[in-house]
C-alpha positions in Angstrom: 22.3 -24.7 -10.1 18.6 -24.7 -10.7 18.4 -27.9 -10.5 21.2 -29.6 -8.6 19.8 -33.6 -8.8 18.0 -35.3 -10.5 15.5 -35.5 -7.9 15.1 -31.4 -7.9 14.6 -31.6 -11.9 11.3 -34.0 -11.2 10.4 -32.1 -8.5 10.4 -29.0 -10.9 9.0 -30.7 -13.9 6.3 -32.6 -11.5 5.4 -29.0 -10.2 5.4 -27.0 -13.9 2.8 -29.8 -14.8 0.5 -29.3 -12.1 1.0 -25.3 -12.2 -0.4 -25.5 -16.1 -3.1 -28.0 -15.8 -4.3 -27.4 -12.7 -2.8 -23.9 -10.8 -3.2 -21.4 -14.1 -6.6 -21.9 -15.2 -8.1 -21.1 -11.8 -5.9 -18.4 -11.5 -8.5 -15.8 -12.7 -11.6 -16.7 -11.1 -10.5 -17.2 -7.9 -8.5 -14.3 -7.4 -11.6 -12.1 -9.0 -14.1 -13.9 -6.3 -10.9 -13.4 -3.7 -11.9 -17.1 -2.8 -9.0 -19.6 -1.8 -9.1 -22.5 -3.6 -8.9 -25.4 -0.7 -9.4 -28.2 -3.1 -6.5 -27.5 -5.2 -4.6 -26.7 -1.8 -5.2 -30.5 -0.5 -3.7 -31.8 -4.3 -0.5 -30.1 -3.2 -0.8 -32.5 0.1 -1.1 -35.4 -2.3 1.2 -34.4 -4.4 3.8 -34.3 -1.3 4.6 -30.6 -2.1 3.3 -29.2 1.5 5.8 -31.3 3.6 8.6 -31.0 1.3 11.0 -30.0 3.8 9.9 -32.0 6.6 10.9 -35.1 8.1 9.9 -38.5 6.1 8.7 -39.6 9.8 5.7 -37.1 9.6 4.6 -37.5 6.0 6.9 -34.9 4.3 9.3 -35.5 1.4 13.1 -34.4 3.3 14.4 -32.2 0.9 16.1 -28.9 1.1 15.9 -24.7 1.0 16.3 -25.6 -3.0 13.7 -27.7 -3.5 11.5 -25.1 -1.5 12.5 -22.6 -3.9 11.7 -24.6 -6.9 8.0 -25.6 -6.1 7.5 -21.6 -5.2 8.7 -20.7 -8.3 6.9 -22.6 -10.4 3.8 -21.8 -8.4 4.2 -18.2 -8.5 4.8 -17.9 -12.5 1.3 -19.9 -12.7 -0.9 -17.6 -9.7 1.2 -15.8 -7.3 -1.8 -15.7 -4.4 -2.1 -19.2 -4.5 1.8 -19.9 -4.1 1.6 -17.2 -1.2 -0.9 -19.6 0.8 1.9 -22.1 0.0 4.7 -20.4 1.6 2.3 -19.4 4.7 1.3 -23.2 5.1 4.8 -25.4 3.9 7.2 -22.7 5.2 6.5 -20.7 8.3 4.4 -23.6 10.1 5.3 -27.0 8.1 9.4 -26.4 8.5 8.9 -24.3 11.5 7.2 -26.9 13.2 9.6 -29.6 11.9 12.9 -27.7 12.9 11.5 -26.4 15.9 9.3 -28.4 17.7 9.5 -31.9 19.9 9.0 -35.5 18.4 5.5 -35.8 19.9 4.5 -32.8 18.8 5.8 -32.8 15.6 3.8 -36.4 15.1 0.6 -34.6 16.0 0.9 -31.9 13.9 2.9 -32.4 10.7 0.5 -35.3 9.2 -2.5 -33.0 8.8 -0.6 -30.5 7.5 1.6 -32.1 4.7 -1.1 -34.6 3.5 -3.2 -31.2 2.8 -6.2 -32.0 4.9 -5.3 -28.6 7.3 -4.6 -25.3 6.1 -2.3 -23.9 8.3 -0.5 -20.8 9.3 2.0 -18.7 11.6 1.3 -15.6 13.4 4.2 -13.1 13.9 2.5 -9.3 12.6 0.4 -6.9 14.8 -1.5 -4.1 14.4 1.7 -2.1 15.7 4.1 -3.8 15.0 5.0 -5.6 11.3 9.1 -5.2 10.5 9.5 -4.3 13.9 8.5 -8.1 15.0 10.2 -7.6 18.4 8.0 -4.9 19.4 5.0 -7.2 19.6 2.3 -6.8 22.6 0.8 -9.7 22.5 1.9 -11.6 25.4 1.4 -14.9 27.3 1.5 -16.0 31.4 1.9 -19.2 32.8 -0.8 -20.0 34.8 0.2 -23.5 36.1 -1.1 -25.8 34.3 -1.6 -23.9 31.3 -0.1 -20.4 29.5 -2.7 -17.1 28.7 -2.6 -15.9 25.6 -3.4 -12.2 25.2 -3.3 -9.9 22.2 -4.1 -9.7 18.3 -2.3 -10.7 15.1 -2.4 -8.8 11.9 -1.6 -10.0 8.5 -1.7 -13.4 8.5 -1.7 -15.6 5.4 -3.9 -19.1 6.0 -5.3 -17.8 9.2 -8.8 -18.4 8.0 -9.9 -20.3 4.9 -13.2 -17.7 4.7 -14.8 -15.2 6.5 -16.5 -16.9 8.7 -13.8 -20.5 9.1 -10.3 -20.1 10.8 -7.8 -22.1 9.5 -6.8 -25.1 11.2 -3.7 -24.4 13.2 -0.8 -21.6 13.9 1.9 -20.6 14.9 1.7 -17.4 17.4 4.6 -15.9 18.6 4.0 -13.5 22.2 5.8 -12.1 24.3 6.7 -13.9 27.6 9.3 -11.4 29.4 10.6 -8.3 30.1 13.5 -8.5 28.0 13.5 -7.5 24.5 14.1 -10.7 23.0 11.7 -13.2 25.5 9.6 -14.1 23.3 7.8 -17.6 22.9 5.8 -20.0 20.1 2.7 -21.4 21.0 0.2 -23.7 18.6 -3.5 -22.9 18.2 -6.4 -24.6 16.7 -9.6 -23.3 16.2 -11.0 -25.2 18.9 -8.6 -23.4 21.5 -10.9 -21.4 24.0 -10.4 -17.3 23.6 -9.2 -17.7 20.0 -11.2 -16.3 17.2 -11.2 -14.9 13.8 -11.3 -11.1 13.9 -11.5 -10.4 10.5 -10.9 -11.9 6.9 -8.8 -8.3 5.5 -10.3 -8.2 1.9 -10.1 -5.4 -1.1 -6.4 -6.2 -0.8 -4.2 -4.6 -4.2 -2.8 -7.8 -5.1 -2.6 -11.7 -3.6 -6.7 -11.7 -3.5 -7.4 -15.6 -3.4 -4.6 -16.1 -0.7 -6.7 -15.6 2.9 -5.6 -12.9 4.8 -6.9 -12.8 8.4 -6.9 -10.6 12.0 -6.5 -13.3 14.8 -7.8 -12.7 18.1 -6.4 -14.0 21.8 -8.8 -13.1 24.5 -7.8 -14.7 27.3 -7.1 -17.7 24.9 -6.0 -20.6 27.1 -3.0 -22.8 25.6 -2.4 -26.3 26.9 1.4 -27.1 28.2 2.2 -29.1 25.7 1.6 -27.1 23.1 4.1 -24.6 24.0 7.1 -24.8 21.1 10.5 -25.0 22.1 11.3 -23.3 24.9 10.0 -20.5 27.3 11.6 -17.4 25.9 13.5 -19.3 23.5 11.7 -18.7 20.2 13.7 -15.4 19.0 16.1 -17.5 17.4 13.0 -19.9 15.7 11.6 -16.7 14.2 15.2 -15.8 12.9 15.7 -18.6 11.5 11.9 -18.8 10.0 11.9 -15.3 8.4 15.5 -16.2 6.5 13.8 -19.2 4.7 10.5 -17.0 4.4 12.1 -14.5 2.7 14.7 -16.3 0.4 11.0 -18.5 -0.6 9.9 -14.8 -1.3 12.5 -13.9 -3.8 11.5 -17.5 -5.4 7.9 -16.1 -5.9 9.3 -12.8 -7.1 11.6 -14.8 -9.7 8.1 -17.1 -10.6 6.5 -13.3 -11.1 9.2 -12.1 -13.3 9.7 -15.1 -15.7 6.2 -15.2 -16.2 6.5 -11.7 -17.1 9.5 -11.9 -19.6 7.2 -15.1 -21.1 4.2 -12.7 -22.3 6.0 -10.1 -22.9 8.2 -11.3 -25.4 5.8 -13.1 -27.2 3.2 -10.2 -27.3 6.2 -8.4 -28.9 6.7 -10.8 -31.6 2.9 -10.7 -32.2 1.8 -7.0 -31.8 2.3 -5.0 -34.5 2.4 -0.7 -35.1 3.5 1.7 -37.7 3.4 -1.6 -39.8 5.7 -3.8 -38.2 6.2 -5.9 -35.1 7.1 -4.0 -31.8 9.8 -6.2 -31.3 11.7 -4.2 -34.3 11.5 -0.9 -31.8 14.5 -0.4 -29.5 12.1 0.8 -26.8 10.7 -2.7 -26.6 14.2 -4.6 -27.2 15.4 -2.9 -24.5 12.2 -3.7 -21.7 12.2 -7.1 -23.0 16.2 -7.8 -23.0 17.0 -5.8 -19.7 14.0 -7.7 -18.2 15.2 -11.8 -19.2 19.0 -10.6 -17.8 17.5 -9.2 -14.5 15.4 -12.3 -14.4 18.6 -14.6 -15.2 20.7 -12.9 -12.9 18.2 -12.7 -9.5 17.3 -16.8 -10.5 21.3 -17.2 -10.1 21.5 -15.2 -6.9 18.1 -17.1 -5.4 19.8 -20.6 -6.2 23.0 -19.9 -5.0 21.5 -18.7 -1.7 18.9 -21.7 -1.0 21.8 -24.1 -2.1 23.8 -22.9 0.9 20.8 -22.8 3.0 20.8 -24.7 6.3 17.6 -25.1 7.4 18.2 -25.7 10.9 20.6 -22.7 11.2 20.6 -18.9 11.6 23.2 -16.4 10.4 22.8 -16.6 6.2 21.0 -13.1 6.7 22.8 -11.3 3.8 21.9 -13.3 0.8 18.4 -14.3 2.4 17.9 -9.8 2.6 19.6 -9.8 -0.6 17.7 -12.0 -3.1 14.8 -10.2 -2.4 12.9 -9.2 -5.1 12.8 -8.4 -9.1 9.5 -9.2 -9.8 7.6 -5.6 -9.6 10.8 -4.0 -11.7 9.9 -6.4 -14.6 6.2 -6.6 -14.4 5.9 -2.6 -14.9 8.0 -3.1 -18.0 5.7 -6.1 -19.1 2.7 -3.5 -18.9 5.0 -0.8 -20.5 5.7 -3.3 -23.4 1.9 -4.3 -23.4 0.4 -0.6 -23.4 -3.3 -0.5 -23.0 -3.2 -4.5 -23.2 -1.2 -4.6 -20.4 -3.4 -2.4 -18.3 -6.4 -4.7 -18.1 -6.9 -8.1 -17.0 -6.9 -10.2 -20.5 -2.7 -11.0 -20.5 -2.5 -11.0 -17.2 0.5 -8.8 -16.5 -1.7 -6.3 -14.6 -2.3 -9.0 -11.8 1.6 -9.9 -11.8 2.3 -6.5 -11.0 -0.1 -6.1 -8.3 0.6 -9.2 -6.8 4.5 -8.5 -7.0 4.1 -5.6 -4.7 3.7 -7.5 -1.6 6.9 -9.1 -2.2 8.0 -5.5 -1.1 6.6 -5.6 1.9 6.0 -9.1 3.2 8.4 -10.9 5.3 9.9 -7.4 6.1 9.8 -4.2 4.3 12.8 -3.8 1.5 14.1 -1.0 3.8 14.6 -3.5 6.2 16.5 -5.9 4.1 19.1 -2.9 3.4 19.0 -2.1 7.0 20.4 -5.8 8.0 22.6 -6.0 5.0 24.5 -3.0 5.9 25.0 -4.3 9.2 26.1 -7.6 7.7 28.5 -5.6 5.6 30.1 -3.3 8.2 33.2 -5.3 8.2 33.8 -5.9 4.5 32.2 -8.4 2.2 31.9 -12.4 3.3 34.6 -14.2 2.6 35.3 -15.7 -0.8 33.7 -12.9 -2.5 
């Protein structure tokens, strides 16, 4: 399940590799310094890990929702921040742009991006409006020979590098009628006239070396040809997008929690009080046990979800809302079972948990998730269940 060819177990092992020699041991620094890390970024591009879903024809690797999962999960259980920056770059614009966009464009864009030279991004969240993605105000006109863009972006992941250097390109979604689901993509690159960094956010709880940015649209004026898909026609894009962002999310969360199991069992094993191990103490079996079969059973649920993952469809909403998230559930018991240990920054665990509670909130709040999976299950459960 985890690892369904032999090309997946490569990928994996290739990817655990690079996560221990290279990912973990910058882990630390960079998320103290909130700094991103853009050289070790550009190894993923030669390590063919940013296109990994794309087409072959534009420098990606072709593989599937699986293989996406697997390189975020290894990522995660190595530095959660910097496998966030991943998601933001491979996922919502590398695939979106791949499943979405025309041949020429997708030969001017895709390159950049999945040989690692460009940091990328895509720009759904507002100031107003975050789950509620449809009640966006920023909007865009056609003006001829070109589309306005109007508005501001909140929230988004890659859209600088620093705080002073936008990232390279995005993804902005607007608005582009009256009706509630007109909505349109456009591309952006810092050279775009009326675009502009408004802010790098900073003094964030967790996820400090991924770059989290407000981008500004000032009568920002868009070419014609950079217009993805069609006008009013990207609703269905961002569906799709947030389905594969969010099942990549419960990835993270299962990188977060394995991680967590890791150190916590083995600082059981080591820790000693009242003359013997910890790991003798029910108290401990039981966070340590419960932990490893919530982990097990949420990596089952994420691989049987991204294994019957189309990318280029909508509609798996359910499984995508439900493999959401373990990873803050087991790294509070990893700091339970570490005690004042697990408190500061020396094993970690403190940093887990803070990173794991964006996985709460990003790519739509948890209450959200139960909101559509409700919905989904008005009817009964899917059949074969």
């Amino acid at each position: 399940m985890y690892n369904p060819t032999e090309e997946h177990g490569a990928l994996r092992q290739m990817v655990r590799q690079f996560a221990e020699q290279e990912v973990d041991p910058q882990r630390a620094e960079y998320n103290e310094k909130e700094h991103f890390n853009r050289a070790l970024f550009a190894r993923c591009g030669e390590l063919g890990l940013l296109g990994v879903t794309a087409d072959e024809s534009c420098g990606g690797s072709g593989m599937d929702a699986v293989a996406a999962c697997v390189v975020s999960e290894e990522l995660s259980a190595a530095d959660p921040a910097f496998a966030l920056s991943y998601l933001a770059h491979a996922m919502l614009y590398v695939n979106n742009v791949n499943v979405n966009a025309s041949e020429a464009q997708k030969r001017r864009w895709l390159p950049g991006a999945c040989d690692g030279s460009k940091v990328c991004a895509m720009a759904m969240s507002e100031p107003g409006a975050g789950t509620d993605v449809l009640g966006m105000r920023t909007a865009a006109v056609d003006a001829g020979d070109h589309y306005v863009l109007d508005g501001s972006k909140m929230w988004i992941t890659n859209g600088c590098v620093d705080s002073e250097t936008l990232g390279d390109g995005a993804l902005v979604y607007a608005r582009t009628g009256p009706g509630k689901a007109d909505v349109s993509l456009f591309h952006v690159g810092p050279e775009t006239p009326g675009f502009s960094l408004g802010q790098r956010i900073t003094g964030k709880l967790g996820m400090r070396a991924s770059p989290t940015a407000e981008l500004v649209f000032e009568g920002c004026v868009v070419p014609k040809e950079d217009l993805v898909s069609e006008w009013n026609g990207a609703a269905l894009c961002m569906m799709r997008n947030l389905e594969l962002e969010r099942v990549i999310l419960a990835a993270m969360a299962v990188g977060i929690a394995k991680r967590c199991v890791d150190r916590m069992g083995k600082y059981a094993a080591e820790r000693a009080a009242f003359g013997r191990p910890i790991a003798e103490f029910g108290q401990m079996q039981r966070h340590v046990a419960e932990s490893y079969a919530k982990l097990m059973a949420a990596r089952a649920y994420l691989y049987a979800t991204a294994g019957n993952l189309d990318l280029r469809t909508a509609g798996n909403r359910l499984d995508t809302d439900g493999a959401t998230t373990v990873a803050k559930e087991v790294a509070d018991a990893a700091i339970q079972v570490h005690g004042g240990y697990g408190y500061v920054a020396e094993y970690q665990v403190e940093q887990l948990w803070r990173d794991a509670k964006l996985l709460e909130i990003g790519g739509g709040t948890l209450e959200s998730h139960h909101k559509n999976m409700i919905r989904d299950l008005a009817d009964g459960l899917p059949a074969g269940v």
